[in-house]
C-alpha positions as CSV (number, residue, x, y, z in Angstrom):
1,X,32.6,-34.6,35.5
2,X,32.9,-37.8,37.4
3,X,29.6,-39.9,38.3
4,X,28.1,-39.3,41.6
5,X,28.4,-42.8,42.8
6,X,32.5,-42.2,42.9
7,X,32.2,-39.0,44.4
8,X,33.6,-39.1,47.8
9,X,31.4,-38.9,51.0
10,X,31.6,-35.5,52.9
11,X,33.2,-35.3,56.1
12,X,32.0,-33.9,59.2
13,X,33.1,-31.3,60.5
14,X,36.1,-31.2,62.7
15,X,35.3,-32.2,66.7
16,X,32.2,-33.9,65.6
17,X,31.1,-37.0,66.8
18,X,29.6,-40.0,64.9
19,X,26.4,-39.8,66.9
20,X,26.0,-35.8,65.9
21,X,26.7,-36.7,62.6
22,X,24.1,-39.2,62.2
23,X,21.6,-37.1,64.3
24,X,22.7,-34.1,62.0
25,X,21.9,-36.7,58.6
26,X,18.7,-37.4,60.3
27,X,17.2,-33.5,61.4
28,X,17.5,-33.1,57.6
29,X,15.2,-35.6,56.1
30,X,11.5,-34.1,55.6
31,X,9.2,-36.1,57.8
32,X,5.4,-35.8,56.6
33,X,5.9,-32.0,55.6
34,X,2.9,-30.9,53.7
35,X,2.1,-27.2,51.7
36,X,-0.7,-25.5,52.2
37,X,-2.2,-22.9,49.7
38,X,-2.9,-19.1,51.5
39,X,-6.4,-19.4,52.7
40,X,-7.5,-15.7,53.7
41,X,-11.1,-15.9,55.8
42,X,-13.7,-13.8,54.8
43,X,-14.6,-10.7,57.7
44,X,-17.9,-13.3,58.2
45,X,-15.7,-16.6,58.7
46,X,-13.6,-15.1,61.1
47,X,-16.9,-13.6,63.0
48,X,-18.0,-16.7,62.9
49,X,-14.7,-18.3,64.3
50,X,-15.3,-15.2,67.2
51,X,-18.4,-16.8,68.1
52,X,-17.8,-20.8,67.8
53,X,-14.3,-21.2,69.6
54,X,-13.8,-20.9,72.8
55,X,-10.2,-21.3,74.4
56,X,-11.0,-24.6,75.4
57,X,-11.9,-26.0,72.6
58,X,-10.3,-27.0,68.9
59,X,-8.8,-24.1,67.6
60,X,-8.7,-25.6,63.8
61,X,-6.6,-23.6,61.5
62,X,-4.7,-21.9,64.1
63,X,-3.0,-25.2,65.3
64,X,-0.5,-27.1,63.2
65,X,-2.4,-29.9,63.3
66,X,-5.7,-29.1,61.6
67,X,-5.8,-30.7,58.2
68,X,-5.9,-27.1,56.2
69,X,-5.3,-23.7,56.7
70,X,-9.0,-23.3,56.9
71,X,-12.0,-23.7,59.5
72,X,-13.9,-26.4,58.0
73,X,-17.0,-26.0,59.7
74,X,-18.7,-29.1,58.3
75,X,-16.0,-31.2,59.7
76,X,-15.7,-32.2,63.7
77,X,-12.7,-31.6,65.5
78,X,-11.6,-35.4,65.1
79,X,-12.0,-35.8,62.0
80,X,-9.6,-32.1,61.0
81,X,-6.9,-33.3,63.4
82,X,-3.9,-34.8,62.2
83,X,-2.2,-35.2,65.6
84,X,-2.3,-38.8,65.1
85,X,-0.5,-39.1,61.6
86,X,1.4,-36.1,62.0
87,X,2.7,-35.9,65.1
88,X,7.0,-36.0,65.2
89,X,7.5,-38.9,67.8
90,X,5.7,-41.2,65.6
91,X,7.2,-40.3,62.8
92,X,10.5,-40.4,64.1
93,X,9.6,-43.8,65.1
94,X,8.4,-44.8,61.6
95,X,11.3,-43.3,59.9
96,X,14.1,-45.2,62.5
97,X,12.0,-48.5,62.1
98,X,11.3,-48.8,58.5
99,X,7.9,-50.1,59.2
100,X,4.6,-48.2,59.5
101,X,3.8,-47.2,63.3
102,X,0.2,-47.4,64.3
103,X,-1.1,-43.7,65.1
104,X,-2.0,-43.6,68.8
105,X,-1.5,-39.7,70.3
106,X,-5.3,-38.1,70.1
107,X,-5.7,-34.4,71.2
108,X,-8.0,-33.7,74.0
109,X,-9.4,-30.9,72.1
110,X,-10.2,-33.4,68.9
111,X,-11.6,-36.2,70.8
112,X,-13.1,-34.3,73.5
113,X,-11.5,-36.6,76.5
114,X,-9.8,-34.7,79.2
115,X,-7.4,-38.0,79.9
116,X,-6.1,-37.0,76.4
117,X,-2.9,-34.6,76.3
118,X,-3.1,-31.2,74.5
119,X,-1.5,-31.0,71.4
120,X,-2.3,-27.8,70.3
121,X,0.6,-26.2,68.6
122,X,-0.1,-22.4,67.7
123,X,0.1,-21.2,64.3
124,X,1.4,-17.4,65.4
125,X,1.1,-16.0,61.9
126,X,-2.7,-16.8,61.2
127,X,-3.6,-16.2,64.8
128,X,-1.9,-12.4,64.3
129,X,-3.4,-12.0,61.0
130,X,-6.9,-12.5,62.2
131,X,-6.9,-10.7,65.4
132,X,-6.8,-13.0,67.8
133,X,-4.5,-12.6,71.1
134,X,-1.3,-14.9,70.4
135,X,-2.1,-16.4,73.2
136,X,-5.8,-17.0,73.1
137,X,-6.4,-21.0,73.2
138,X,-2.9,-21.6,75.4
139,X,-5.3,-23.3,78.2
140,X,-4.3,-22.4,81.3
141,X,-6.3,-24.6,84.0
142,X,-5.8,-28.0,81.8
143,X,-7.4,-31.1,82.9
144,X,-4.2,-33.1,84.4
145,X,-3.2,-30.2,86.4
146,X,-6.8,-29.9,87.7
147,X,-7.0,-33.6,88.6
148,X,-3.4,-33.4,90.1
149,X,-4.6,-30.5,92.6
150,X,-7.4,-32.3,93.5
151,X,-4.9,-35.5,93.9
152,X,-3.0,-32.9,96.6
153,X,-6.0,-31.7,98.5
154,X,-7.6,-35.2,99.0
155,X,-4.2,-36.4,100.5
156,X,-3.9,-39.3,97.4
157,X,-0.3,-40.2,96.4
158,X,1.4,-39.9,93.0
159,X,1.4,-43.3,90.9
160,X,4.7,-43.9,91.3
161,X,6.4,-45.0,87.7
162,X,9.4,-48.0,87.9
């Protein structure tokens, strides 16, 4: 069997670009995956969960971003989410550049700022498992388009971006 070093490289596919290539090489790269044991919550966990959250606030282990697959009580919402050193822009970014990218994204939820975006990505299969509605802490009346509305009714022109 001949080393791998003189095997040829494998071509794309016929009617493929370049750029599709390269963007094909790059979707298969892991960036920052991470395995998390099965954590089951106890019937008094998830009674406490029924009590604490609210659909405003951090949903923990039902967002992608909390740090495990449990609820972490003892832990505040900014210190669970991984937003910052998870999130797939910045990793992108770090992965393209080579270099390290300062974390800068912060969830509203985490940090408690309403100028922050929401980040919250739903984990489906936990939220199901534990009897919550699917689409429980999916905020409706979010901050920006709060502040945007009030924007319309004082009369107040969009920022205008160059």
């Amino acid at each position: 069997m001949p080393p791998l070093a003189n095997l040829p490289c494998p071509r794309p596919a016929v009617g493929m670009a370049p750029s599709a290539e390269s963007r094909a090489n790059r979707m298969s790269k892991a960036l920052g995956t991470r395995i998390h044991l099965s954590v089951v919550p106890s019937p008094s966990e998830l009674e406490q969960a029924r009590e604490r959250l609210t659909r405003e606030s951090c949903p923990r282990r039902y967002c992608w971003y909390w740090h495990t697959l449990a609820f972490d009580w003892d832990l505040s919402p900014e210190e669970g989410c991984e937003v910052a050193e998870r999130h797939i822009h910045r990793l992108l970014l770090q992965h393209q550049s080579g270099k390290p990218v300062p974390a800068w994204q912060r969830c509203c939820r985490a940090s408690g700022n309403a100028q922050h975006p929401d980040y919250y990505e739903p984990r489906e299969p936990h939220l199901e498992a534990d009897g919550w509605p699917e689409d429980f802490f999916s905020v409706v009346g979010k901050a920006a388009r709060r502040r945007k509305y009030e924007r319309r009714r004082r009369g107040k022109p969009r920022r205008e971006t160059e």
